[in-house]
N, CA, C and O of each residue as an XYZ file, in Angstrom:
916
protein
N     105.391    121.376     95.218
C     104.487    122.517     95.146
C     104.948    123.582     96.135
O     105.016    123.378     97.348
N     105.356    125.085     95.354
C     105.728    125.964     96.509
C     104.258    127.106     96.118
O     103.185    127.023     95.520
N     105.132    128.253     96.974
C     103.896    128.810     97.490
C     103.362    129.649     98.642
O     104.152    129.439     99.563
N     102.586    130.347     98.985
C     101.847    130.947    100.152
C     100.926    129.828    100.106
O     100.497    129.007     99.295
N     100.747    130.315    101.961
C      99.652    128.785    102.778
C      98.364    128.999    101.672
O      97.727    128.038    101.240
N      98.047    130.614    101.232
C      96.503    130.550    100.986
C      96.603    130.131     99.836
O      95.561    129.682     99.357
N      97.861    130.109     98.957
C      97.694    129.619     97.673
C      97.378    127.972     97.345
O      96.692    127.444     96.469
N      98.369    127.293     98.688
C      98.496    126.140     98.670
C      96.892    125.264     99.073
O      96.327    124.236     98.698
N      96.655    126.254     99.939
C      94.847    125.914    100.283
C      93.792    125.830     99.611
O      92.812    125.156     99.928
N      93.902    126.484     98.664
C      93.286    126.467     97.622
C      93.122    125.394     96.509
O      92.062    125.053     95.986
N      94.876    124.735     96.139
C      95.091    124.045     95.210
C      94.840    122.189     96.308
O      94.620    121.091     95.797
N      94.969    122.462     97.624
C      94.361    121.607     98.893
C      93.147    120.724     98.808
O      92.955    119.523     98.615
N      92.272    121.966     99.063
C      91.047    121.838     98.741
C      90.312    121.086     97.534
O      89.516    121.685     96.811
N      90.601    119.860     97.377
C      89.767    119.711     95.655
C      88.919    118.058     96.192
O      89.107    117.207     97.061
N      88.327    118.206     95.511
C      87.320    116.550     95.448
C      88.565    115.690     95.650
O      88.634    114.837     96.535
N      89.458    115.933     94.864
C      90.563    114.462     94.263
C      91.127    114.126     96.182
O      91.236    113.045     96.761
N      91.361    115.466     96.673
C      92.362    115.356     97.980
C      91.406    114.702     98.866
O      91.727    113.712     99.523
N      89.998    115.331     98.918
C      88.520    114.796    100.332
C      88.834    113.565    100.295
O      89.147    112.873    101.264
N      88.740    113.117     98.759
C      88.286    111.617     98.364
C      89.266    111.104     99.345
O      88.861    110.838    100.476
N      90.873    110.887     98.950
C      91.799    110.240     99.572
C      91.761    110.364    100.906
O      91.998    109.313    101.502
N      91.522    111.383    101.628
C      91.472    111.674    102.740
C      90.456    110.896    104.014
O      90.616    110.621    105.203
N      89.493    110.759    103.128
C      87.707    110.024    103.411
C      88.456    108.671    103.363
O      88.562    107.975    104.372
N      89.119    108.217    101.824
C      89.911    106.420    102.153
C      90.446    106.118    103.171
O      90.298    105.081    103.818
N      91.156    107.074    103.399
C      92.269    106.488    104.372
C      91.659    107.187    106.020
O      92.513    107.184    106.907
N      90.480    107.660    106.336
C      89.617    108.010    107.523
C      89.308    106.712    107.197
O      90.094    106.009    107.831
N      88.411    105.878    106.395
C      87.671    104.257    106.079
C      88.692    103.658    106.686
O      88.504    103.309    107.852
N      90.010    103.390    106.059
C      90.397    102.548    106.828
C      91.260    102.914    108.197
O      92.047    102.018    108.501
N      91.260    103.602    108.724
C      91.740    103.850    110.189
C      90.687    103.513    110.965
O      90.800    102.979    112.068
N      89.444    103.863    110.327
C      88.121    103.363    111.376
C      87.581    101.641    111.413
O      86.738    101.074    112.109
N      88.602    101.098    110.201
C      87.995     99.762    109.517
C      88.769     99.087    110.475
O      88.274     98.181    111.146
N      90.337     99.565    110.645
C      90.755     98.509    111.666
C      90.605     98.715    112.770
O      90.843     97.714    113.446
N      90.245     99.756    113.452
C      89.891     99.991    114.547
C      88.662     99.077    115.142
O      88.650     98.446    116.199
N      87.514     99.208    114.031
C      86.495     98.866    114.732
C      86.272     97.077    114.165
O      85.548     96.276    114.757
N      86.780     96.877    113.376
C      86.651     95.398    112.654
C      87.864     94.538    114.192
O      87.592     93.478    114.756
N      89.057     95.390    114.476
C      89.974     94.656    115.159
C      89.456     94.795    116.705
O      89.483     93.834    117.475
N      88.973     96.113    117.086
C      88.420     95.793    118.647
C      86.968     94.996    118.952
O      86.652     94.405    119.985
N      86.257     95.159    117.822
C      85.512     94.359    117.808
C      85.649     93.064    117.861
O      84.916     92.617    118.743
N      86.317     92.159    117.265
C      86.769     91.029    117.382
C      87.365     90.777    118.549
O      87.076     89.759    119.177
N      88.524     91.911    119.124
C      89.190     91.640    120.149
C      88.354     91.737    121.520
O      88.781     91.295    122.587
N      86.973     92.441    121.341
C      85.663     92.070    122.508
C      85.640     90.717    122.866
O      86.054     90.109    123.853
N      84.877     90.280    121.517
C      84.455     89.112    121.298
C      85.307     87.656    121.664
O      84.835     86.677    122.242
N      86.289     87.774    121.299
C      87.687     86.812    121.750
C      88.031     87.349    122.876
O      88.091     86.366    123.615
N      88.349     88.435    123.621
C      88.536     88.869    124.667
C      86.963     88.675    125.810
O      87.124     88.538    127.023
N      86.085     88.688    125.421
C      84.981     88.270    126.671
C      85.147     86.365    126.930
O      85.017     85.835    128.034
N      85.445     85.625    125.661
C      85.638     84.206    126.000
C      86.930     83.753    126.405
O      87.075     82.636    126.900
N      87.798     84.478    126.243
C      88.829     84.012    127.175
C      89.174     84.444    128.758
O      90.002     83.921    129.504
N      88.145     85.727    129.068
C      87.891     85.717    130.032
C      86.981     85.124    131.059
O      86.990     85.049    132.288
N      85.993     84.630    129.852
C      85.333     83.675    130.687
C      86.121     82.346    130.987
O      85.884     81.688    132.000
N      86.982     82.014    130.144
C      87.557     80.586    130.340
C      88.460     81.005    131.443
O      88.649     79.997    132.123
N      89.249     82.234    132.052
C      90.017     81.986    132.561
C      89.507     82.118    133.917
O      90.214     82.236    134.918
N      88.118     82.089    133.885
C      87.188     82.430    135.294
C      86.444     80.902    135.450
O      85.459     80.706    136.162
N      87.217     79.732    134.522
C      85.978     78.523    134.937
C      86.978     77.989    135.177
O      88.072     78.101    134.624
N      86.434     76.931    136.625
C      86.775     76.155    137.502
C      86.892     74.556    136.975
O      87.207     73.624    137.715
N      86.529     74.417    135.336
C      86.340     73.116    135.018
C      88.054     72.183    135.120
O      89.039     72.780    134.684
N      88.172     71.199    135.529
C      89.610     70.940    135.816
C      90.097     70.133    134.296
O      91.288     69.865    134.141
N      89.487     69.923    133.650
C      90.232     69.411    132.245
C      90.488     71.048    131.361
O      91.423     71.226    130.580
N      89.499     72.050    131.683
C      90.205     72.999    131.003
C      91.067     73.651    131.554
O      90.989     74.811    131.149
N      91.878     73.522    132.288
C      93.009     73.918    133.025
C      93.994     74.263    131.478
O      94.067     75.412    131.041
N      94.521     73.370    130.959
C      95.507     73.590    129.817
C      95.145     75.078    129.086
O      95.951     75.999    128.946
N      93.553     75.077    128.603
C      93.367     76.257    127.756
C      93.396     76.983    128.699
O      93.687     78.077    128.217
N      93.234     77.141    130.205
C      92.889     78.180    130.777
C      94.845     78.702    131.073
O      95.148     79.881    131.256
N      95.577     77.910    131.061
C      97.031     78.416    130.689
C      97.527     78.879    129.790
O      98.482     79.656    129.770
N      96.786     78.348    128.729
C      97.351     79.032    127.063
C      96.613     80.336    126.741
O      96.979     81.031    125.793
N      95.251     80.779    127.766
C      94.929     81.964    127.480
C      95.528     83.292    128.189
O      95.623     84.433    127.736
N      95.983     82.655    129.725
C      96.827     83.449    130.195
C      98.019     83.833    129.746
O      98.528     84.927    129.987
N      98.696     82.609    128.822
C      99.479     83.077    128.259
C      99.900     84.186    127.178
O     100.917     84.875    127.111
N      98.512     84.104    126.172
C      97.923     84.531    125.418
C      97.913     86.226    125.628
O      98.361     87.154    124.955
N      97.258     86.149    126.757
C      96.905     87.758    127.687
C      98.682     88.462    127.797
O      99.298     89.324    127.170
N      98.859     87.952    128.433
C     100.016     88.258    129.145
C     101.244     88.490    127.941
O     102.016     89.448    127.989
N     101.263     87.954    127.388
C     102.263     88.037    125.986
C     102.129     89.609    125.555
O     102.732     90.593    125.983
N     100.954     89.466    124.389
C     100.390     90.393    123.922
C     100.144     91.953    124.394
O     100.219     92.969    123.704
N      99.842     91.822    125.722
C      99.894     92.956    127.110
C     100.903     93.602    126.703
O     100.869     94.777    126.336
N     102.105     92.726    126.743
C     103.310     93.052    126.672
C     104.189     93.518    126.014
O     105.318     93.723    126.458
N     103.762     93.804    124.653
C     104.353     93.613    123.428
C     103.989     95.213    122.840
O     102.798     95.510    122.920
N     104.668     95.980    122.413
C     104.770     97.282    121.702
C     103.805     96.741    120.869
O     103.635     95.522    120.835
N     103.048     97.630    120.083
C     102.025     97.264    119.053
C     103.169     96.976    117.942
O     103.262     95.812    117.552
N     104.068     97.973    117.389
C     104.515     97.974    116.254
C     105.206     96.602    116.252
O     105.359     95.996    115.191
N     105.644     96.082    117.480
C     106.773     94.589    117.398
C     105.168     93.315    117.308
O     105.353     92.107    117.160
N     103.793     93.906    117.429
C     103.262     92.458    116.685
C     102.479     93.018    115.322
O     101.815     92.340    114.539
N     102.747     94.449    115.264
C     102.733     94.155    113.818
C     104.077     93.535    112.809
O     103.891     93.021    111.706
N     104.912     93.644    113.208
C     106.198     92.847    112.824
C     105.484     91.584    112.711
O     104.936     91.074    111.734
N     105.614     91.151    114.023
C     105.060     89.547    114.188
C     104.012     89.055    113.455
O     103.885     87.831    113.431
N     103.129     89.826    112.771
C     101.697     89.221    112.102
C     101.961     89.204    110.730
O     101.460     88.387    109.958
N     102.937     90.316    110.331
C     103.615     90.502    108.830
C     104.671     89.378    108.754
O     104.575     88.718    107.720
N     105.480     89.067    109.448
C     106.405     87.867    108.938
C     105.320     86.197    109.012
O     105.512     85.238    108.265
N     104.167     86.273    110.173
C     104.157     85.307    110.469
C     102.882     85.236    109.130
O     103.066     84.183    108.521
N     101.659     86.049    108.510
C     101.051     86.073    107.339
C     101.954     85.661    106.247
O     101.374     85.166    105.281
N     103.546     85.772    106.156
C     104.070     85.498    105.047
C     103.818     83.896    104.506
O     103.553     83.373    103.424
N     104.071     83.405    105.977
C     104.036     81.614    106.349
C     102.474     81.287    106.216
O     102.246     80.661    105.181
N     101.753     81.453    106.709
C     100.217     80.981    107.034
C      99.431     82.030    105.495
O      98.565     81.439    104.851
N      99.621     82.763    105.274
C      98.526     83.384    104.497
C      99.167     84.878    103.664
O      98.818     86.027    103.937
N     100.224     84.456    102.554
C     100.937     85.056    102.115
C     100.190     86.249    101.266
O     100.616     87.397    101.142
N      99.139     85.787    100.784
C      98.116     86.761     99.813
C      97.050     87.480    100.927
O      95.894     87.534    100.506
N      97.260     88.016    102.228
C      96.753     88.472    102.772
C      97.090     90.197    102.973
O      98.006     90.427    103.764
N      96.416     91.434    102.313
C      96.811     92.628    102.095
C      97.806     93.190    103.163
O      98.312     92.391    103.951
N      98.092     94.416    103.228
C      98.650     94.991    104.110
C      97.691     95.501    105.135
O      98.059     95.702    106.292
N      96.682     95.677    104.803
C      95.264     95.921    105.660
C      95.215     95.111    106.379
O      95.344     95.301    107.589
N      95.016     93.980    105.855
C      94.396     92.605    106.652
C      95.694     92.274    107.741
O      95.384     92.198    108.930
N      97.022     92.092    107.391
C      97.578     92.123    108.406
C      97.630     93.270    109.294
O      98.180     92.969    110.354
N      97.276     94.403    109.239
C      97.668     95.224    110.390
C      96.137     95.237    111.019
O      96.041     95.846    112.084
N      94.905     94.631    110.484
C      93.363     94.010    111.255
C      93.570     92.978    112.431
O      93.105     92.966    113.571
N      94.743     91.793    111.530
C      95.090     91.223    112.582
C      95.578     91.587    113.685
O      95.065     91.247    114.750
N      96.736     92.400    113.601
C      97.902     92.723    114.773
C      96.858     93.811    115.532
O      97.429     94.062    116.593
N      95.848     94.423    115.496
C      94.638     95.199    116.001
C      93.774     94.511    116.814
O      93.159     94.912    117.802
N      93.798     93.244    116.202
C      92.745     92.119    116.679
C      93.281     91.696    117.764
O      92.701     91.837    118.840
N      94.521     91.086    117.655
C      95.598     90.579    118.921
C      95.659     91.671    119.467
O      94.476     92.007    119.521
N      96.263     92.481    119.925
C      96.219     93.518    120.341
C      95.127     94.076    121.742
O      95.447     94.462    122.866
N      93.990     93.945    121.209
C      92.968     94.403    121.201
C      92.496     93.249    122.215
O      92.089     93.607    123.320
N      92.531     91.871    121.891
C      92.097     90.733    121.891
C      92.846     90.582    123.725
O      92.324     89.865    124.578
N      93.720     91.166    123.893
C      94.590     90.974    125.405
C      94.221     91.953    126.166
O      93.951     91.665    127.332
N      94.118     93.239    125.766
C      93.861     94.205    126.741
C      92.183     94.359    126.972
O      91.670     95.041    127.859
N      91.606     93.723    126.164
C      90.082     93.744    126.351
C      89.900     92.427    127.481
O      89.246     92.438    128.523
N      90.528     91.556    127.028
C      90.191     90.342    128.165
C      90.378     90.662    129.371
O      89.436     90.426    130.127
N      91.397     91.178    129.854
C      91.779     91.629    131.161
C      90.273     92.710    131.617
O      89.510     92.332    132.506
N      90.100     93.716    131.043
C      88.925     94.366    131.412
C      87.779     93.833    131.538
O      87.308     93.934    132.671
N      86.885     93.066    130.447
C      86.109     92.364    130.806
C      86.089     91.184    132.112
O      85.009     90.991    132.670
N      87.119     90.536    132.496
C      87.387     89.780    133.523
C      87.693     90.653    134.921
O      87.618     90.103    136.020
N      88.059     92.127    134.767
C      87.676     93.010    136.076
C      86.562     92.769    136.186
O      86.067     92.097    137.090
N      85.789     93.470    134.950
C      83.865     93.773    135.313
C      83.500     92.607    135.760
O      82.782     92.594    136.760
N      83.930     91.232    135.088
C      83.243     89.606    135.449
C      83.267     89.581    136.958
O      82.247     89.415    137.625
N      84.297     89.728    137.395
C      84.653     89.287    138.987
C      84.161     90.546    140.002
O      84.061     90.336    141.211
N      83.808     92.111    139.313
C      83.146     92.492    139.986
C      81.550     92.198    140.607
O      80.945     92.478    141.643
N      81.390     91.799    139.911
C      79.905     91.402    140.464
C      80.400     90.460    141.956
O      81.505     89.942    142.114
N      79.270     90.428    142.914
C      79.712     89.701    144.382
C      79.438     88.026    143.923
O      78.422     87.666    143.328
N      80.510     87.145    144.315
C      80.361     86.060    144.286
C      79.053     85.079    144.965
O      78.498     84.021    144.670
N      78.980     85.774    145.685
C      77.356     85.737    146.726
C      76.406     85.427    145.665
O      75.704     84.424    145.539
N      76.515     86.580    144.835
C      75.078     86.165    143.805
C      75.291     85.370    143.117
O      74.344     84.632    142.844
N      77.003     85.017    142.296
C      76.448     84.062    141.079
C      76.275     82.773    142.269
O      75.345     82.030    141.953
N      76.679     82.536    143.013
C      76.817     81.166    144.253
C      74.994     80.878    144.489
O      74.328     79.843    144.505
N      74.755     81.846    144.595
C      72.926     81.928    144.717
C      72.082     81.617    143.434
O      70.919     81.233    143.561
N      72.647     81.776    142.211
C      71.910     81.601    140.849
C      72.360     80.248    140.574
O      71.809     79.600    139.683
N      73.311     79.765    141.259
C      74.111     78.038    141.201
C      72.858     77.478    142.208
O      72.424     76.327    142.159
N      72.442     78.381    142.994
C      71.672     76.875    144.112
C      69.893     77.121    143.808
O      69.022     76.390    144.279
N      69.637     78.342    142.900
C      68.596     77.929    142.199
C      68.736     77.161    141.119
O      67.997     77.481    140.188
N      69.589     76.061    140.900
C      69.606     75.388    139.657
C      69.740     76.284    138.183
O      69.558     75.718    137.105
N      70.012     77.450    138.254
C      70.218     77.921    137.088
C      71.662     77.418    136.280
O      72.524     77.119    137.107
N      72.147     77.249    134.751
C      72.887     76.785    134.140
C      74.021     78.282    134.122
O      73.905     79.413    134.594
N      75.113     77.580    133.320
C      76.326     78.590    133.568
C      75.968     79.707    132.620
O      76.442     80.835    132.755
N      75.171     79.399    131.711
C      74.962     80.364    130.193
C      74.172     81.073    131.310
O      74.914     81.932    131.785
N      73.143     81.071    131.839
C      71.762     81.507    132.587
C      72.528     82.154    133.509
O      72.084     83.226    133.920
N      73.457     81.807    133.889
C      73.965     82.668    135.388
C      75.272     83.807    134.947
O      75.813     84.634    135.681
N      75.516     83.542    133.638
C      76.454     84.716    132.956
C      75.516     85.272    132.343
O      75.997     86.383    132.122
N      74.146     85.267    131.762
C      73.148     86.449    130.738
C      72.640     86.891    132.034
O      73.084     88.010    132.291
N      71.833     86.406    132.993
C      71.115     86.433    133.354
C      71.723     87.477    134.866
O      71.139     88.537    135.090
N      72.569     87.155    135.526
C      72.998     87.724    136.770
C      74.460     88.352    136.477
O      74.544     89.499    136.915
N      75.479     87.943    135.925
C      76.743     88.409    135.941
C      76.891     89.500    135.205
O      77.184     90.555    135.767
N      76.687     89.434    133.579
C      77.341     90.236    132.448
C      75.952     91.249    132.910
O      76.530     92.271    133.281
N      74.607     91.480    133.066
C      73.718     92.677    133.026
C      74.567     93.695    134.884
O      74.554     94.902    135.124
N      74.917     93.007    135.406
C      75.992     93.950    136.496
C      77.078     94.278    135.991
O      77.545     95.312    136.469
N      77.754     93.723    135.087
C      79.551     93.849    134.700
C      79.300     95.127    133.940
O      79.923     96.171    134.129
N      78.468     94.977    133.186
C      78.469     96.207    132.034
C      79.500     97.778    132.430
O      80.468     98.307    131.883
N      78.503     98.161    133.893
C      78.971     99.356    134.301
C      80.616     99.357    134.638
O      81.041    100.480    134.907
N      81.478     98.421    134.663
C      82.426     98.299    134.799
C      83.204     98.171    133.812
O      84.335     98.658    133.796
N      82.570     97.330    132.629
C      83.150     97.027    131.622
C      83.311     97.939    130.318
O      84.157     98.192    129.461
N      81.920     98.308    130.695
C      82.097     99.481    129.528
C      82.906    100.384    129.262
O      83.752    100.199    128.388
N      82.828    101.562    129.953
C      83.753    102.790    130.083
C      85.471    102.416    129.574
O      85.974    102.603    128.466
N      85.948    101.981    130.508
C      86.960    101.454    130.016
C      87.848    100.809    128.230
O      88.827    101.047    127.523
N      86.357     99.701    128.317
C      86.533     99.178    126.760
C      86.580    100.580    125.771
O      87.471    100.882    124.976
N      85.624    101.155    126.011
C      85.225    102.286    125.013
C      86.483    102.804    125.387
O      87.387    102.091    124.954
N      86.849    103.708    125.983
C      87.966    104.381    125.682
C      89.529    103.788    125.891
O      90.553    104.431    126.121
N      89.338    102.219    125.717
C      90.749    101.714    125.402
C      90.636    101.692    123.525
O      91.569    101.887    122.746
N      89.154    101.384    123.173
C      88.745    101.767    121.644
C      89.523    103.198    121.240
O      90.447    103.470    120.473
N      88.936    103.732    121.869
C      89.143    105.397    121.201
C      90.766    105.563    121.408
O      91.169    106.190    120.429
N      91.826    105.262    122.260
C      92.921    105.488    122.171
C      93.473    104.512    121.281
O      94.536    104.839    120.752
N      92.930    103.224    120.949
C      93.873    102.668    119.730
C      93.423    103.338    118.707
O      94.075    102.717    117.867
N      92.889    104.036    118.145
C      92.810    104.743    117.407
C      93.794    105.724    116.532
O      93.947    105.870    115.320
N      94.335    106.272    117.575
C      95.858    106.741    117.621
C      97.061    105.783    117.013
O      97.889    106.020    116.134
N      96.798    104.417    117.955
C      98.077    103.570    118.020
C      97.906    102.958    116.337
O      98.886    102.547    115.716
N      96.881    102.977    115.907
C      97.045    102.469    114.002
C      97.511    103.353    113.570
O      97.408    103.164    112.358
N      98.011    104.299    113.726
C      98.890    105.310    112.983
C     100.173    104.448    112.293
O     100.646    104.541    111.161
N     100.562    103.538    113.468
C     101.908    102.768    113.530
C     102.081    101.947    112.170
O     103.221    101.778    111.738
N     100.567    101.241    111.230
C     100.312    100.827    110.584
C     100.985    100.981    109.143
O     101.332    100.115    108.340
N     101.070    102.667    109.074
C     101.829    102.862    108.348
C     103.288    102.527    108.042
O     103.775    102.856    106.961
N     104.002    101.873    108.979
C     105.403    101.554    108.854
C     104.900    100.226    107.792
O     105.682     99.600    107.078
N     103.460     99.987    107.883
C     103.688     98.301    107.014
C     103.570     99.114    105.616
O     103.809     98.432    104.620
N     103.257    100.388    105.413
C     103.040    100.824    104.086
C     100.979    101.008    104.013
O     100.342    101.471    103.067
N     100.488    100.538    105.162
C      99.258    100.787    105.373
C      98.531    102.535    104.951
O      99.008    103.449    105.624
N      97.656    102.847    104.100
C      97.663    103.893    103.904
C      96.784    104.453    104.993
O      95.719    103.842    104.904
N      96.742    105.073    105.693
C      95.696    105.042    106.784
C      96.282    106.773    107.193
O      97.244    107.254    106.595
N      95.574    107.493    108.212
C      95.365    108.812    108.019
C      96.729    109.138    108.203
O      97.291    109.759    107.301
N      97.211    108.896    108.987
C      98.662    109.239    109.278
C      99.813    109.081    107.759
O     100.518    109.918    107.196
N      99.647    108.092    107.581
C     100.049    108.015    106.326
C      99.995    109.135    105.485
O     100.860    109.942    105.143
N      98.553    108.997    105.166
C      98.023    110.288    103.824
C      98.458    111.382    104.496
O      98.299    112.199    103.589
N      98.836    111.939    105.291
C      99.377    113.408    106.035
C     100.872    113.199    105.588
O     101.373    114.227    105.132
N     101.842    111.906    105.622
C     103.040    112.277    104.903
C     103.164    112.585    103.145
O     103.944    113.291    102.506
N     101.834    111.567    102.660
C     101.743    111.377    101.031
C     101.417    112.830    100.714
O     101.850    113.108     99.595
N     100.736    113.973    101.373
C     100.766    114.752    101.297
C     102.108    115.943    101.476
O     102.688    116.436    100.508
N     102.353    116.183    102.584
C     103.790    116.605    102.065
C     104.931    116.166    101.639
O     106.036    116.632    101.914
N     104.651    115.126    100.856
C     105.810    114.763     99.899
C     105.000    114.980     98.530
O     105.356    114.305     97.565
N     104.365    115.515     98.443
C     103.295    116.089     97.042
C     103.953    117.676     97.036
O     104.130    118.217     95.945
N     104.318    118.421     98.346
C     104.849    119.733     98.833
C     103.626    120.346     99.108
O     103.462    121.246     98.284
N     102.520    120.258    100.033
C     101.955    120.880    100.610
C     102.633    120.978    101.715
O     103.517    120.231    102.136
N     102.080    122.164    102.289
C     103.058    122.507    103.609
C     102.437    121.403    105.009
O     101.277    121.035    105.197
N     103.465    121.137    105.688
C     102.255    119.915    107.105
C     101.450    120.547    107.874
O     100.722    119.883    108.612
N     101.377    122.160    107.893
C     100.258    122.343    108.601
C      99.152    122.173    107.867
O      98.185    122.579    108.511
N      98.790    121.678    106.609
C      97.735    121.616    105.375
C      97.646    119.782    105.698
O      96.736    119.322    106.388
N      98.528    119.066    105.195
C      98.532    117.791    105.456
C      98.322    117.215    106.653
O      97.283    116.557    106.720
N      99.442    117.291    108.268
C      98.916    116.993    109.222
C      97.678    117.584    109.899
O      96.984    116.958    110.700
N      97.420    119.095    109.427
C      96.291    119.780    109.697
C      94.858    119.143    109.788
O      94.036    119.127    110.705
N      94.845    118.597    108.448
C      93.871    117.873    107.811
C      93.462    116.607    108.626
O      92.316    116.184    108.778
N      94.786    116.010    109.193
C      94.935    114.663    109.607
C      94.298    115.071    110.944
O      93.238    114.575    111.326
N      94.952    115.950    111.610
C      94.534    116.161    112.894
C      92.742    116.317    113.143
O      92.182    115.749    114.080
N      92.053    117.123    112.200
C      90.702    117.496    112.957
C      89.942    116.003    112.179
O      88.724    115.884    112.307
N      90.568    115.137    111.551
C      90.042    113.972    111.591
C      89.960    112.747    112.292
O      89.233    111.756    112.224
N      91.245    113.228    113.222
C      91.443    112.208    113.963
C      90.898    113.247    115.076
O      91.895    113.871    115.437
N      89.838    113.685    115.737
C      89.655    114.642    116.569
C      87.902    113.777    115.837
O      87.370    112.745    116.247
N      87.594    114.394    115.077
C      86.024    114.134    114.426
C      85.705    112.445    115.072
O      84.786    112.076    115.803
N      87.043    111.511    114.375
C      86.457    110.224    114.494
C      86.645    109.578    116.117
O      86.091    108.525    116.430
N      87.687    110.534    117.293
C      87.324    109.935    118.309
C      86.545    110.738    119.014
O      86.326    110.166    120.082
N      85.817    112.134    118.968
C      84.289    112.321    119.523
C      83.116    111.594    118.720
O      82.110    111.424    119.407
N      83.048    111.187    117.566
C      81.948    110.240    116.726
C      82.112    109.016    118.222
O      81.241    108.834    119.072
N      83.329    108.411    118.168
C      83.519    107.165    118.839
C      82.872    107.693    120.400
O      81.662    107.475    120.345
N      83.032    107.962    121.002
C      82.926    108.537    121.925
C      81.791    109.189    122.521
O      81.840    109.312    123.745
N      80.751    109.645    121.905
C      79.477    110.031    122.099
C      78.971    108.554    121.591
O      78.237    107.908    122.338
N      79.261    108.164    120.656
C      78.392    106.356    120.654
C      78.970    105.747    121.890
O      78.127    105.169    122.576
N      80.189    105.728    122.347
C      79.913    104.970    123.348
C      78.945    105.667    124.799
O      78.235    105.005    125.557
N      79.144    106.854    124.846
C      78.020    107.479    125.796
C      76.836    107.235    125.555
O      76.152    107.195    126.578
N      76.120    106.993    124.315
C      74.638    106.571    124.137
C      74.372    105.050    124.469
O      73.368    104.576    125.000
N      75.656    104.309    123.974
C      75.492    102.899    124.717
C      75.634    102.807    125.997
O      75.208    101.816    126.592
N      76.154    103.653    126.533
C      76.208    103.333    127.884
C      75.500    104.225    128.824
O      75.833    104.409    129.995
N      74.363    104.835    128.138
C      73.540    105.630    128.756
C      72.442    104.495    128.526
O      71.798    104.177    129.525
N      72.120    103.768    127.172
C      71.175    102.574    126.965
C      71.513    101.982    127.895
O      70.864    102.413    128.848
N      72.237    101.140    128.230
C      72.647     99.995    128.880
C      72.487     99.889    130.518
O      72.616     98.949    131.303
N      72.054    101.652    130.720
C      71.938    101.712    132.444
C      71.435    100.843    133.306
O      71.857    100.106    134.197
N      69.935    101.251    132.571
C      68.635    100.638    133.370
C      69.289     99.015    133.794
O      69.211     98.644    134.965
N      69.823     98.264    132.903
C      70.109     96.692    132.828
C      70.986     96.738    133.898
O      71.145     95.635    134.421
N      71.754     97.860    134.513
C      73.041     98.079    135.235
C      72.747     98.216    136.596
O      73.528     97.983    137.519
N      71.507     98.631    136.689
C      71.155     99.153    137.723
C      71.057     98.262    139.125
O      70.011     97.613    139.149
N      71.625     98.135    139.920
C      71.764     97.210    141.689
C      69.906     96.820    141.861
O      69.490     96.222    142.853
């Protein structure tokens, strides 16, 4: 397609282009939030394991450090490699989506643990040592005294290690993932010009990390009072 920009803007502009555009915003936000989410969730229990003193879990508490520390380490795009060859073996009918959810999840799953295990150990050892000699249990002394102090530590951080992977699924596309970055090349190889295609890409990827980003300010404007010394 050639052309002047205003002509090309015009022929830009149609339901057919939003639509695709809106898909592939779905899934940049799908792995984002399906993979850091998970990587919370797996990332708060392996930080708790690597904070317990029990001496038979010593082994897992090595295989999670290991776990951490690997992953830390690793370019995103070299474990999306790693999740695409290794899905071929374990779970061959698994989309191109689903593997790059995974490699989001791992990902996600290492650099979240490390943060949550700052906020854990910020709290003063004094207190959880004091919720141990009122007989309170380990669940009772992590709801109850540890995680309602960690928050203010934990939060901020998580949230905007969220909002910058955001960016890093761009990479996704090398698996053939259609995701926004993507649809900004499928577009100028249609011959719209890239300030029309990446244009497009850009104030979406701008929209979905202030969306992200004011939610995490309302959660963590909720979450004060619980925060509070």
């Amino acid at each position: 397609m050639t052309g002047s920009l205003a002509d090309q803007l015009a022929a830009f502009l149609t339901p057919a282009n939003a639509a695709f555009l809106l898909g592939a915003l779905g899934r940049t936000l799908l792995m984002t939030v399906i993979g850091c989410g998970l990587g919370f969730v797996f990332g708060m229990v392996l930080a708790v394991l690597r904070r317990s003193e029990t001496p038979w879990l010593a082994p897992l508490r090595f295989a999670a450090l290991l776990l951490v520390e690997t992953f830390r380490r690793l370019p995103f795009l070299v474990i999306l490699i790693l999740v695409l060859f290794g899905t071929q073996l374990l779970a061959p009918e698994l989309s191109l989506l689903g593997i790059a959810t995974v490699a989001v999840t791992l990902a996600a799953t290492a650099y979240l643990s490390e943060i949550i295990r700052a906020g854990l150990e910020s709290v003063p050892r004094a207190q959880v040592e004091g919720a141990a000699a009122l007989n309170l249990g380990s669940w009772d002394i992590y709801w109850r005294v540890v995680l309602p102090q960690s928050w203010r530590v934990i939060l901020p951080p998580a949230a905007a290690f969220m909002i910058m992977f955001i960016k890093d699924t761009s990479l996704a596309s090398h698996l053939g993932v259609v995701e926004l970055t993507f649809s900004g090349k499928i577009f100028i190889n249609r011959g719209f010009s890239p300030v029309l295609g990446f244009g497009a890409v850009l104030l979406l990827y701008y929209a979905l990390s202030a969306l992200l980003a004011r939610m995490a300010a309302r959660l963590e404007t909720y979450l004060a009072p619980s925060r509070n010394p």
